[in-house]
DODRENLUM-607104 format. One record per residue (C-alpha): x negated, y negated, z negated; residue number from 1. Coordinates in steps of 0.2 Angstrom, whole numbers, plus 5000, padded with zeros to 4 digits. Example, Ala and Ser with C-alpha at 12.3 -4.5 7.8 and 13.67 -1.06 7.14 Angstrom:
BEGIN
ATOM / px / py / pz / seq
ATOM / 4938 / 5022 / 4961 / 1 $
ATOM / 4932 / 5005 / 4964 / 2 $
# end
This chain:
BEGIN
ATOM / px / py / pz / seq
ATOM / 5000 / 5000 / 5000 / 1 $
ATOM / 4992 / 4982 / 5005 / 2 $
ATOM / 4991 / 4969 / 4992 / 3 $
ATOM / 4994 / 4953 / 4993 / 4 $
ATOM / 4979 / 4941 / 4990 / 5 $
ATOM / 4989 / 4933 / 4977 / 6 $
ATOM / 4992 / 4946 / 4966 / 7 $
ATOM / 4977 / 4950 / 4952 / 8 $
ATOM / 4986 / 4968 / 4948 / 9 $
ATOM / 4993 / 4978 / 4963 / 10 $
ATOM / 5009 / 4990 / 4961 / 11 $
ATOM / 4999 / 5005 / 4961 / 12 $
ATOM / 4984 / 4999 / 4951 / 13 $
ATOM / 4979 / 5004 / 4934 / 14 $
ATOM / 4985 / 4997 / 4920 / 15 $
ATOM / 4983 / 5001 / 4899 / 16 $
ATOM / 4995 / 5005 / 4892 / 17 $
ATOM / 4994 / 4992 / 4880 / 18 $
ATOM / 4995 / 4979 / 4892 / 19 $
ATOM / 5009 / 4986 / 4902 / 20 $
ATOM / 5019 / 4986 / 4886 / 21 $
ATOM / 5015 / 4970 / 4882 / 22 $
ATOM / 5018 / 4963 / 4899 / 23 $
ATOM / 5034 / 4975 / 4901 / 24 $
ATOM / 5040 / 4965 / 4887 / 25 $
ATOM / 5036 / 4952 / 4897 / 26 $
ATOM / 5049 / 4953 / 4911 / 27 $
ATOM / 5063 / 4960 / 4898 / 28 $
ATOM / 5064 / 4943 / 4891 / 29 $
ATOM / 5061 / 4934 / 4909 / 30 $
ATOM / 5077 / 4945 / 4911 / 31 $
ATOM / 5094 / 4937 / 4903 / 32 $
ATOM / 5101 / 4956 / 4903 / 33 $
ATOM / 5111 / 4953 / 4889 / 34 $
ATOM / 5122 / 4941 / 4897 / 35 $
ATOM / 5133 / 4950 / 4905 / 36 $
ATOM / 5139 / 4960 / 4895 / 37 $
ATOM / 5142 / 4947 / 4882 / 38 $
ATOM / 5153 / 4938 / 4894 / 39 $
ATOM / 5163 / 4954 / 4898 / 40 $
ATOM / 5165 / 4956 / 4878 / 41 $
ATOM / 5171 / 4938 / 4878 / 42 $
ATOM / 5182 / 4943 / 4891 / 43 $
ATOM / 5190 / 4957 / 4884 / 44 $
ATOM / 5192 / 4952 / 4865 / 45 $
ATOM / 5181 / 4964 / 4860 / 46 $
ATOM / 5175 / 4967 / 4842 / 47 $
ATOM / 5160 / 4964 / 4834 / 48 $
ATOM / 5154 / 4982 / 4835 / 49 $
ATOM / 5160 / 4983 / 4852 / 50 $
ATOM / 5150 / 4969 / 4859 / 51 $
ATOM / 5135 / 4977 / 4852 / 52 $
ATOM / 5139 / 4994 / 4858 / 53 $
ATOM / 5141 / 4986 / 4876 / 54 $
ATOM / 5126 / 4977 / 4874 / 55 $
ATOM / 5115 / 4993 / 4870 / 56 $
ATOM / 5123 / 5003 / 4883 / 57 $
ATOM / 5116 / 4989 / 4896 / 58 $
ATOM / 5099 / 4992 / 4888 / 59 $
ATOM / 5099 / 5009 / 4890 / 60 $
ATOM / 5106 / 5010 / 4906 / 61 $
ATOM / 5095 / 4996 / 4913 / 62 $
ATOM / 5079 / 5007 / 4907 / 63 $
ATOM / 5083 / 5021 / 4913 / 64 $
ATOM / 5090 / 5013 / 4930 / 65 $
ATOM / 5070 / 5002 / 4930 / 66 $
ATOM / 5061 / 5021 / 4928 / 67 $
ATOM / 5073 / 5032 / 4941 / 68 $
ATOM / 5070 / 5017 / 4955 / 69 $
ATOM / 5053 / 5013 / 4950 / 70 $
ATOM / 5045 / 5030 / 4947 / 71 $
ATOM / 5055 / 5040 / 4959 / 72 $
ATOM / 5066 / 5032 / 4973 / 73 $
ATOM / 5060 / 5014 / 4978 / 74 $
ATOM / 5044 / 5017 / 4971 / 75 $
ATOM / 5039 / 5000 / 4969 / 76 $
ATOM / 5039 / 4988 / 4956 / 77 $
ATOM / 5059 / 4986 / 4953 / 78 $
ATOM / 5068 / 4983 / 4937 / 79 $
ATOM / 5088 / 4985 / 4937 / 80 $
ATOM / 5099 / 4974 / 4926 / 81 $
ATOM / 5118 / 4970 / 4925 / 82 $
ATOM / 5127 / 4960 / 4937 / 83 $
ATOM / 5139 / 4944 / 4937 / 84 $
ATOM / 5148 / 4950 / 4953 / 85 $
ATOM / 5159 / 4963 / 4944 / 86 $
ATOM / 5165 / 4956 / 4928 / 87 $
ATOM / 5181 / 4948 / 4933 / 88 $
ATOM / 5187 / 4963 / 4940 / 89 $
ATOM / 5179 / 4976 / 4927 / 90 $
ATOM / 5191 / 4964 / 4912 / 91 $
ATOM / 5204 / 4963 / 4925 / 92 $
ATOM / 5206 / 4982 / 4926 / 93 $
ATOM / 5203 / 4987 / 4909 / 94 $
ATOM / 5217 / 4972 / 4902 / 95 $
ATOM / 5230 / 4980 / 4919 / 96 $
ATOM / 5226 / 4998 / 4911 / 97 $
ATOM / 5230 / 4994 / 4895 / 98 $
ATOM / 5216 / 4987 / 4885 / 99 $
ATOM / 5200 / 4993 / 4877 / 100 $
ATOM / 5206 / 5005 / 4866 / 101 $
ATOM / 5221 / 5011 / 4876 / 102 $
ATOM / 5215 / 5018 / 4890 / 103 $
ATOM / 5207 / 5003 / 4900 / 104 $
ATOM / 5189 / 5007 / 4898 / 105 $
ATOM / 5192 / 5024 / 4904 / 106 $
ATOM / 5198 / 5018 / 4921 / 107 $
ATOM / 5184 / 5005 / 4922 / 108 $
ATOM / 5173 / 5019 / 4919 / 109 $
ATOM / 5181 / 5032 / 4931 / 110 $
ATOM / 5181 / 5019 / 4946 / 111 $
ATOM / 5162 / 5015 / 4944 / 112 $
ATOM / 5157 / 5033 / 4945 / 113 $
ATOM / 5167 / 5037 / 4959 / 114 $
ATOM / 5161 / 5018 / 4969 / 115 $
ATOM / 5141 / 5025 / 4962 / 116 $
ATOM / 5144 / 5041 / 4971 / 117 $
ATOM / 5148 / 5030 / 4990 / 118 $
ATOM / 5132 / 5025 / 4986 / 119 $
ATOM / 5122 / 5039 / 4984 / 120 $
ATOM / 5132 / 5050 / 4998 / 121 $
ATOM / 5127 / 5033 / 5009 / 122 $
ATOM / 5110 / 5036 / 5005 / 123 $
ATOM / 5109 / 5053 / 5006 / 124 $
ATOM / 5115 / 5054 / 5024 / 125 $
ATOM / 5103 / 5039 / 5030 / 126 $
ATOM / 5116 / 5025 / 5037 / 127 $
ATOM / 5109 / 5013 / 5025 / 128 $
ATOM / 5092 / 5012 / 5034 / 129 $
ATOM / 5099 / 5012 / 5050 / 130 $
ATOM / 5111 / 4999 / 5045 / 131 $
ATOM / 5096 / 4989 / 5038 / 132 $
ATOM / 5087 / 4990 / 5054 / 133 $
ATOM / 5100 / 4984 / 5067 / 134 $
ATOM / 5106 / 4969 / 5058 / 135 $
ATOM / 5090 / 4962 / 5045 / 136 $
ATOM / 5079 / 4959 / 5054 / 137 $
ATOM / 5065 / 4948 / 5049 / 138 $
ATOM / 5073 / 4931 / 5049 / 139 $
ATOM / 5088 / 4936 / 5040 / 140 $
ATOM / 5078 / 4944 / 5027 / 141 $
ATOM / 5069 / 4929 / 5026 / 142 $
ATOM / 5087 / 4917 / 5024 / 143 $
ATOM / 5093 / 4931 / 5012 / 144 $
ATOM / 5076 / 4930 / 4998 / 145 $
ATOM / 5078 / 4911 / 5001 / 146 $
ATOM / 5095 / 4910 / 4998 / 147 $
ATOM / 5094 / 4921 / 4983 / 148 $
ATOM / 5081 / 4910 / 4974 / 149 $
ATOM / 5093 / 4893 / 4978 / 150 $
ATOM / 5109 / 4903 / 4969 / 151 $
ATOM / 5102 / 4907 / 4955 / 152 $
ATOM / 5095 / 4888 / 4951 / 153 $
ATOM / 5113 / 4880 / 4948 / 154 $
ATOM / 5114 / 4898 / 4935 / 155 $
ATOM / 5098 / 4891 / 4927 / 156 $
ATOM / 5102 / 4873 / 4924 / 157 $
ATOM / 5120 / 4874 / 4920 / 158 $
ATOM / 5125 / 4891 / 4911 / 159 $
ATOM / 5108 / 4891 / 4901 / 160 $
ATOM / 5103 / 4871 / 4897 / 161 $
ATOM / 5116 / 4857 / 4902 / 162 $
ATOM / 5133 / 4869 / 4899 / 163 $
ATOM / 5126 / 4879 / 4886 / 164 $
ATOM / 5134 / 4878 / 4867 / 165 $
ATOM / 5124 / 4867 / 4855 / 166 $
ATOM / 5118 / 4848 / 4856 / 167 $
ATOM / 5113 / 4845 / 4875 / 168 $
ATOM / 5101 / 4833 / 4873 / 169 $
ATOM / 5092 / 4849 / 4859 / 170 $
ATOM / 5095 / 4858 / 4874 / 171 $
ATOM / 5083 / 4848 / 4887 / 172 $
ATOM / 5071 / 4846 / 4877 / 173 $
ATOM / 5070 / 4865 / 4870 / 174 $
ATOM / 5073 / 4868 / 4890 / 175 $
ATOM / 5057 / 4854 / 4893 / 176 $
ATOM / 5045 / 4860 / 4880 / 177 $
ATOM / 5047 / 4879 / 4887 / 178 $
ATOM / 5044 / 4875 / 4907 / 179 $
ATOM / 5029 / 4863 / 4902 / 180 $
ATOM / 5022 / 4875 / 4892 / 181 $
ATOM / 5023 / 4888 / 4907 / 182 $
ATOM / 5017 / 4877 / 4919 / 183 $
ATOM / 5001 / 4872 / 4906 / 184 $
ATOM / 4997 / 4889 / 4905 / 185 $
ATOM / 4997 / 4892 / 4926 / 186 $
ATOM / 4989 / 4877 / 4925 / 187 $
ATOM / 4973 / 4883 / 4912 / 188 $
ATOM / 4973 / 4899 / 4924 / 189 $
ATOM / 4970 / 4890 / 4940 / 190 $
ATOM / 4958 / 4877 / 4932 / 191 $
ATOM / 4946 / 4889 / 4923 / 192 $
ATOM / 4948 / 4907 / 4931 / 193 $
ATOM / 4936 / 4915 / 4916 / 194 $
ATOM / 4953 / 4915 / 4907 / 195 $
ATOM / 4964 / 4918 / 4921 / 196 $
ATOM / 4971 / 4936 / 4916 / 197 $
ATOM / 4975 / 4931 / 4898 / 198 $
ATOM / 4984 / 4913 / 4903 / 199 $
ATOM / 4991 / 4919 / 4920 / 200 $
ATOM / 4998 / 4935 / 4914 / 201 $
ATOM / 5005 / 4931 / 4897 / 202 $
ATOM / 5012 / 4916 / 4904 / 203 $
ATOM / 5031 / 4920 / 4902 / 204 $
ATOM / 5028 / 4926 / 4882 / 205 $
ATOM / 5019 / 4912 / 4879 / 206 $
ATOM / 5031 / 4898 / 4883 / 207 $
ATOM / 5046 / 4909 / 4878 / 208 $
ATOM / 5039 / 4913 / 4861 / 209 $
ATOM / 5034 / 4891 / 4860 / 210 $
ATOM / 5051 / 4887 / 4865 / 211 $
ATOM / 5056 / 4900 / 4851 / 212 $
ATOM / 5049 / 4893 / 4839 / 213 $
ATOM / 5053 / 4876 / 4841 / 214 $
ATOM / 5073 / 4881 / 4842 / 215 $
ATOM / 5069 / 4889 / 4824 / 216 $
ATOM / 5063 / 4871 / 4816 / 217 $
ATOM / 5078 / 4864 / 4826 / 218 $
ATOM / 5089 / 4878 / 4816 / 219 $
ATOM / 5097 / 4883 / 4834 / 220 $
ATOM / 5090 / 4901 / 4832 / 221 $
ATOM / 5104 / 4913 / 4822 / 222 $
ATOM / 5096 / 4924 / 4810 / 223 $
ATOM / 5112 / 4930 / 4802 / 224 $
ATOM / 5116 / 4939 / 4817 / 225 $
ATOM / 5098 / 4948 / 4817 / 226 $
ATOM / 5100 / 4951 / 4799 / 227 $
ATOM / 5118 / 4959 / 4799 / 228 $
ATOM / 5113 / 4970 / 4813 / 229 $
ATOM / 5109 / 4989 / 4811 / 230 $
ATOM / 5093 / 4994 / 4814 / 231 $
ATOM / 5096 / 5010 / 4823 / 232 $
ATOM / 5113 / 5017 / 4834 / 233 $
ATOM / 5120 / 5022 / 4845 / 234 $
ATOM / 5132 / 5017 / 4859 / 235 $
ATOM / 5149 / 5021 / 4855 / 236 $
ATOM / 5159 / 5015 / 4872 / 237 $
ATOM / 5152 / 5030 / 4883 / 238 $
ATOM / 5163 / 5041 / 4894 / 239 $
ATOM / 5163 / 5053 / 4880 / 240 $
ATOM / 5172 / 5039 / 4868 / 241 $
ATOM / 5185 / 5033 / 4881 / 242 $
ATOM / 5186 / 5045 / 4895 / 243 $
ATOM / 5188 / 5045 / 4913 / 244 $
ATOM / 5203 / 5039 / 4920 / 245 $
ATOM / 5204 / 5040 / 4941 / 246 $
ATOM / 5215 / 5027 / 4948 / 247 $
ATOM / 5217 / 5023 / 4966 / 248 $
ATOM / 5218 / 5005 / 4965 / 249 $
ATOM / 5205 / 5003 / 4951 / 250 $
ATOM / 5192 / 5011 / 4961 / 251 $
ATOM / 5196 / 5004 / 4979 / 252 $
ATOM / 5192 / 4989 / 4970 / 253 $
ATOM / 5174 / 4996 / 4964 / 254 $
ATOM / 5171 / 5001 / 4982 / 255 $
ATOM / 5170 / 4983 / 4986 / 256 $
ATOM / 5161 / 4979 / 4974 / 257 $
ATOM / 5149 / 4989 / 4977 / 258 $
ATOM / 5147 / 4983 / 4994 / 259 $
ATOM / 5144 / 4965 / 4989 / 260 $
ATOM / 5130 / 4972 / 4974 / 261 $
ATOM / 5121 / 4982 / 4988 / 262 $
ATOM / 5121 / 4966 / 4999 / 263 $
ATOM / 5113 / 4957 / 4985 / 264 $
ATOM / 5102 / 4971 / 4983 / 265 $
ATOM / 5097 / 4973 / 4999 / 266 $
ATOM / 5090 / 4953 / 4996 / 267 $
ATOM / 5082 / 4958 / 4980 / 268 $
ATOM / 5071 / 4972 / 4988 / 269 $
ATOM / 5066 / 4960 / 5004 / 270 $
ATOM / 5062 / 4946 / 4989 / 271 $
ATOM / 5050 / 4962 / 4980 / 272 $
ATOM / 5044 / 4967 / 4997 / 273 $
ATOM / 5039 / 4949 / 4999 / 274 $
ATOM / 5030 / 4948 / 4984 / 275 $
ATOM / 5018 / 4961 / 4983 / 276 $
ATOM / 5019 / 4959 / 5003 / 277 $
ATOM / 5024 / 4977 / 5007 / 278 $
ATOM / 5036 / 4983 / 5021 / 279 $
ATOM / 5051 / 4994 / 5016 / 280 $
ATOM / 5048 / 5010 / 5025 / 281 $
ATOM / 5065 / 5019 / 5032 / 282 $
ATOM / 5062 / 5032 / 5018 / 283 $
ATOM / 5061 / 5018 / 5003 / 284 $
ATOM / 5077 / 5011 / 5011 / 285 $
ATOM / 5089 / 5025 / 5010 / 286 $
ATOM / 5079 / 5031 / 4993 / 287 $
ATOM / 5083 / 5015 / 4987 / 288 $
ATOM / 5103 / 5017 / 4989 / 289 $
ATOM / 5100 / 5033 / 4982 / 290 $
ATOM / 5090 / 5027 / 4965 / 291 $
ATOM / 5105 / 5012 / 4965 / 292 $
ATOM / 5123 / 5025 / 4965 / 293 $
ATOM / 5111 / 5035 / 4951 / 294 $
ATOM / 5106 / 5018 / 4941 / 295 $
ATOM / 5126 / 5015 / 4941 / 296 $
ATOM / 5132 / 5031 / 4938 / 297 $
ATOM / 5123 / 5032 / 4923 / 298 $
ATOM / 5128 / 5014 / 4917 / 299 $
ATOM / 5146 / 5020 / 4923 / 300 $
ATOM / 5144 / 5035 / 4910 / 301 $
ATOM / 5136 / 5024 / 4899 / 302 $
ATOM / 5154 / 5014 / 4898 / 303 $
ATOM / 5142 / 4998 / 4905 / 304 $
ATOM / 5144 / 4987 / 4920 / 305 $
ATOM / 5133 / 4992 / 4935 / 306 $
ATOM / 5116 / 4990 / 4933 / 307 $
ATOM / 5106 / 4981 / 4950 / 308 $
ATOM / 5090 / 4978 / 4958 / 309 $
ATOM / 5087 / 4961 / 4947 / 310 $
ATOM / 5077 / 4947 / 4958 / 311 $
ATOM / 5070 / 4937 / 4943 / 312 $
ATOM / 5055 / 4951 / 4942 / 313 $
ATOM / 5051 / 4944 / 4962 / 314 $
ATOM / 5050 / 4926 / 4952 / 315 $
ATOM / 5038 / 4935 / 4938 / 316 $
ATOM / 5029 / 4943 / 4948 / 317 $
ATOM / 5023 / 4928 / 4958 / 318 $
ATOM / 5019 / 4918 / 4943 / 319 $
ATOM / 5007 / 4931 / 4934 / 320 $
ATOM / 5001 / 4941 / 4947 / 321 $
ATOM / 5004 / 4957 / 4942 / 322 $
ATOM / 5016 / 4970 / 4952 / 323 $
ATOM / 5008 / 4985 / 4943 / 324 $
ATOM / 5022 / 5000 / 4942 / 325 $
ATOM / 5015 / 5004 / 4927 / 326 $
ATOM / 5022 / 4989 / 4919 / 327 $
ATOM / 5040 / 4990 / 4927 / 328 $
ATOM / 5040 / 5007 / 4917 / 329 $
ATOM / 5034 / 5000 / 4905 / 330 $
ATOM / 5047 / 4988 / 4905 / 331 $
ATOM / 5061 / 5003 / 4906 / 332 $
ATOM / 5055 / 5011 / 4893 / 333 $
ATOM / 5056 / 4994 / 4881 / 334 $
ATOM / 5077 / 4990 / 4886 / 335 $
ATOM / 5079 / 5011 / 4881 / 336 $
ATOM / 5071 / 5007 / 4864 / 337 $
ATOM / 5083 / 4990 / 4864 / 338 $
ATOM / 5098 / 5003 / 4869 / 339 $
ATOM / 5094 / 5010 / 4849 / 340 $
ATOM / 5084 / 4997 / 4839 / 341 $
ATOM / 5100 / 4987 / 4837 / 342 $
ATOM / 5089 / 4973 / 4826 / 343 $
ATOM / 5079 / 4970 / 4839 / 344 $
ATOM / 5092 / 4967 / 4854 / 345 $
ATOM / 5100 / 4956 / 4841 / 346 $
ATOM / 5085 / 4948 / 4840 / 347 $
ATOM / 5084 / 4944 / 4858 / 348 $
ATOM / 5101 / 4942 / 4861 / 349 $
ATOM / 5099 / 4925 / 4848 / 350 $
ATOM / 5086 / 4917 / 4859 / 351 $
ATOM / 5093 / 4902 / 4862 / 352 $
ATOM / 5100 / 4900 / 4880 / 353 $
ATOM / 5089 / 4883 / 4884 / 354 $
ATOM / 5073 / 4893 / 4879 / 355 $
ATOM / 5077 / 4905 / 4895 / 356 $
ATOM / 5084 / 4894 / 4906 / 357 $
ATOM / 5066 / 4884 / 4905 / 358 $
ATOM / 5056 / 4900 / 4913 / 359 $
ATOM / 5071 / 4904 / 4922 / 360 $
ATOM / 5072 / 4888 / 4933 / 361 $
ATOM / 5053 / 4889 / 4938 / 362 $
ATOM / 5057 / 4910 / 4942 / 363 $
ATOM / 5070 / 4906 / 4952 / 364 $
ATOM / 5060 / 4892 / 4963 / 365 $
ATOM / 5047 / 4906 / 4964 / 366 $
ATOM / 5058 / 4915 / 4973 / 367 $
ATOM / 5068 / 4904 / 4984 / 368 $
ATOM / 5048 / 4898 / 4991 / 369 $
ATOM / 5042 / 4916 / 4994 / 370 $
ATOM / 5058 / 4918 / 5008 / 371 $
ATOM / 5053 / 4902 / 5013 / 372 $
ATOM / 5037 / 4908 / 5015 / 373 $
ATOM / 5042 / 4925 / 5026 / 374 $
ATOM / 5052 / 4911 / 5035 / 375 $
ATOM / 5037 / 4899 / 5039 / 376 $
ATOM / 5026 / 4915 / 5050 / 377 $
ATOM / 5039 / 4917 / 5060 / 378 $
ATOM / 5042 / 4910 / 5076 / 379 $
ATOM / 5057 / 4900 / 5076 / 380 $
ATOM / 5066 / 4892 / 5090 / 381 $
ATOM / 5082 / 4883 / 5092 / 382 $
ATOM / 5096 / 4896 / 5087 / 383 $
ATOM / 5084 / 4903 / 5074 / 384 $
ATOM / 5087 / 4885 / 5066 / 385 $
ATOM / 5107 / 4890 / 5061 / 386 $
ATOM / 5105 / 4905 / 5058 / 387 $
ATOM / 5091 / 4900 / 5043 / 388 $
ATOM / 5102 / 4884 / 5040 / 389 $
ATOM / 5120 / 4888 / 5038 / 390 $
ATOM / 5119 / 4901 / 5024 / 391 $
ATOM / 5109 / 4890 / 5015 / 392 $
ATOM / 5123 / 4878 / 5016 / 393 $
ATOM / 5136 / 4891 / 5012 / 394 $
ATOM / 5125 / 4894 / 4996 / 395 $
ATOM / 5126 / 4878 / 4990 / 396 $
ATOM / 5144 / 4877 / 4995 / 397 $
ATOM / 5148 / 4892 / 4984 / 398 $
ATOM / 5137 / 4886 / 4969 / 399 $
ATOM / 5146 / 4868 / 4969 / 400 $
ATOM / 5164 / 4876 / 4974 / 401 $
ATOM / 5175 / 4869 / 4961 / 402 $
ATOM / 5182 / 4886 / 4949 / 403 $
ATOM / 5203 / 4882 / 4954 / 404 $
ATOM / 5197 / 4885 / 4972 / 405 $
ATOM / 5190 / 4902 / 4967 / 406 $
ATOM / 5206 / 4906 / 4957 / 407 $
ATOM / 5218 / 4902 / 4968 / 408 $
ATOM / 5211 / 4913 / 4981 / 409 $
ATOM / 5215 / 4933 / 4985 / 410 $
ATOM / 5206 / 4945 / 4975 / 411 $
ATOM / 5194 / 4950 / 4988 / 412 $
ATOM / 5190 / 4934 / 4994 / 413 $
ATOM / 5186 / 4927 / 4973 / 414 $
ATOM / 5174 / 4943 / 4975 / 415 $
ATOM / 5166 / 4936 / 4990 / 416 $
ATOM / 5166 / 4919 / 4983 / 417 $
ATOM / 5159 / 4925 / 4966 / 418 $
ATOM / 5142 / 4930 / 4975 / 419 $
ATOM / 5135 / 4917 / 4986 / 420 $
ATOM / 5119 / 4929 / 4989 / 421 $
ATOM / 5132 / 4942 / 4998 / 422 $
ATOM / 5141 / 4926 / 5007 / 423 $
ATOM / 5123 / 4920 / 5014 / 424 $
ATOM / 5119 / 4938 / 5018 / 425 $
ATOM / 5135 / 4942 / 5028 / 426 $
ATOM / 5132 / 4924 / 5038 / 427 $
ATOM / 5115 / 4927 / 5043 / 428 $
ATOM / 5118 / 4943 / 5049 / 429 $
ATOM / 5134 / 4936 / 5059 / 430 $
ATOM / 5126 / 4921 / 5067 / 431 $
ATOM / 5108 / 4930 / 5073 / 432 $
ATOM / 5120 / 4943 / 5081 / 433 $
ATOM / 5131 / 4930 / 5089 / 434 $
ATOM / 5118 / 4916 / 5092 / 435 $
ATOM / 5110 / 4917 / 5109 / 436 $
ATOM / 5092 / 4924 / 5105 / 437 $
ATOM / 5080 / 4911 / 5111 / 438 $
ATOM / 5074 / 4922 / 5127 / 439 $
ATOM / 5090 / 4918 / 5132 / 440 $
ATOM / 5089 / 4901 / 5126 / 441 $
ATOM / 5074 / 4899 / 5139 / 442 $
ATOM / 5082 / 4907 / 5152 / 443 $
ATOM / 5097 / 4896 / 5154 / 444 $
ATOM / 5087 / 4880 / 5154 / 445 $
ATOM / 5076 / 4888 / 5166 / 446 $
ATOM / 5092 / 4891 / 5179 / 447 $
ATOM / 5096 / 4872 / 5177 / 448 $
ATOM / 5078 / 4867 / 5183 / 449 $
# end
């Protein structure tokens, strides 16, 4: 596998096992994993212990998820995480179906396996790669990493600093003093590159853990929470607790919904591949599909929402410049110890949201200039302009679309609408098929001459 220049650890270069913990632990806090599954609790009225429960089943199915992709399917530095795509309709069908605790979860539950099965049968049978290579090629990956990068920075600014609970101006500044100290720890790498590894690599800790603790003297950290939790369990919304419950219209509902998550997907592996500059063989494709329906289907059995490629470890990567898969499993293998060491994802569910959203805006442009980057070798001509251009203006669109627009619509459509990255995708894929290719742009001024 060729690495990238910019990379001080490649995906299949060694790696200690004390620094892959350590930087594992790295990219599970990059990672706002838990919340998802917060919201969802929100959104079904859960209690107490049920929000915990669902928050450990996240964890442990977002480790094991990082390790089958990782180790045996994609096979190169991935890490999966929950989704925002599905929550509306995962409350929506437990609350039609009667509720958490009377027989609601159990149809959620049933209409994520069976929507994880299409997956893996997809995979199984190869359309996915042939799919891939008729309508991605390198421009639309390029417009889909781009255009994942721009979503997720209206995410980082409004859910985590300006719209987050607690005092906004607290919020800026803890939001202010956590990038700065990211940016002055690239900056002391770049400057004197003896200390290059320890600065560059620890980056992400480093400002998360100064951001910490100033939110602590502010008194925005909770450590009630932290100190009421157990310290061991396990989770108790699992298909064993609530059972499996098929319905028709529960899980045609899942089937789309998994095809929007693949799309996304689909601009997570290009933004990866990007990265550590590696190109997705047909195999990895198809193997990937397959590592994504198993990642789901042992969230699904789990009793948590489905479990993703996550782009924000493309945004880590490209900060510390370490792809090394020893550390993605690493990485697993920390959210599976979260999934039962209850104190500590309680712990890391009470960082405050300004402290994430301050790494999380830098990831996010990190991302957004690697597509950018794929973009920029290419060359581009007339119709290769709209087709980068228009779904970067359907992502903005989406991000700004006012929420009464959104709920007014069909169902499908607020799915579609819920997930600018799948919107962008679809449009990019459209336009470079209908747009004349610029052969035949040529051609046609050439018959006018």
């Amino acid at each position: 596998m060729k690495t990238s220049n910019r990379l001080l650890v490649g995906p299949d270069d060694a790696v200690n096992p004390r620094t892959a913990g350590f930087l594992g632990l790295q990219h599970v806090l990059a990672m706002d994993v838990y919340v998802p599954p917060i919201i969802l609790a929100g959104l079904l009225a859960m209690s107490a212990a049920q929000q915990m429960s669902l928050l450990q089943a996240t964890f442990l199915a977002a480790g094991i998820g990082t390790i089958i992709q990782t180790c045996w399917f994609m096979r190169i530095p991935i890490s999966q995480g929950p989704s925002f795509v599905p929550l509306g309709a995962a409350a929506g069908i437990v609350l039609a179906s009667g509720g958490v605790n009377h027989g609601g979860m159990g149809t959620l539950i049933g209409a994520m396996l069976v929507g994880s099965l299409v997956l893996i049968a997809l995979g199984l049978t190869g359309v996915f790669h042939r799919i891939i290579a008729k309508l991605v090629p390198a421009i639309v990956g390029g417009t889909i990493i781009t255009c994942v990068g721009l979503s997720l920075i209206p995410s980082a600014l409004n859910s985590n600093i300006f719209e987050a609970s607690g005092n906004i101006n607290q919020n800026i500044i803890l939001a202010s003093i956590t990038a700065v100290t990211l940016l002055v720890a690239i900056s002391i790498s770049i400057r004197f590159p003896r200390v290059q590894r320890l600065f560059r690599t620890g980056a992400i800790i480093l400002s998360l853990l100064t951001g910490t603790l100033v939110a602590t003297a502010m008194g925005r950290f909770d450590w009630k929470t932290v100190i009421q939790a157990p310290w061991f369990s396990f989770p108790q919304g699992t298909a064993l607790n609530f059972g499996i419950t098929f319905s028709p219209s529960a899980i045609i509902t899942f089937i789309v919904i998994y095809a929007v998550l693949t799309t996304e997907t689909t601009g997570t592996w290009f933004a990866m591949g990007a990265v550590i500059n590696h190109q997705l063989t047909k195999n990895q494709w198809n193997r990937g599909l397959i590592g994504e329906g198993l990642s789901c289907f042992v969230s699904s059995i789990l009793g948590a929402t489905p479990v993703t490629g996550y782009s924000t470890n493309a945004g880590v990567i490209s900060i510390t410049g370490v792809a090394s898969k020893r550390v993605f499993i690493s990485a697993g293998i920390w959210f599976m110890i979260l999934g039962f060491f209850s104190k500590l994802s309680a712990f890391l569910a009470a960082i405050p949201a300004p402290v994430i959203g301050g790494v999380f805006a830098i990831i996010c442009v990190t991302i957004m200039l690697n597509g950018l980057n794929v973009i920029r070798r290419l060359d581009l001509g007339e119709s290769s302009l709209y087709v980068i251009g228009l779904p970067i203006v359907l992502t903005l669109a989406l991000v700004l679309l006012p929420a009464t627009v959104t709920k007014e619509s069909p169902q499908l459509v607020q799915y579609l609408l819920g997930s600018p990255i799948a919107v962008a995708a679809i449009a990019a894929i459209l336009l470079n098929l209908c747009m004349p290719s610029d052969q035949q742009h040529s051609a046609a001024l050439s018959s006018l001459d």
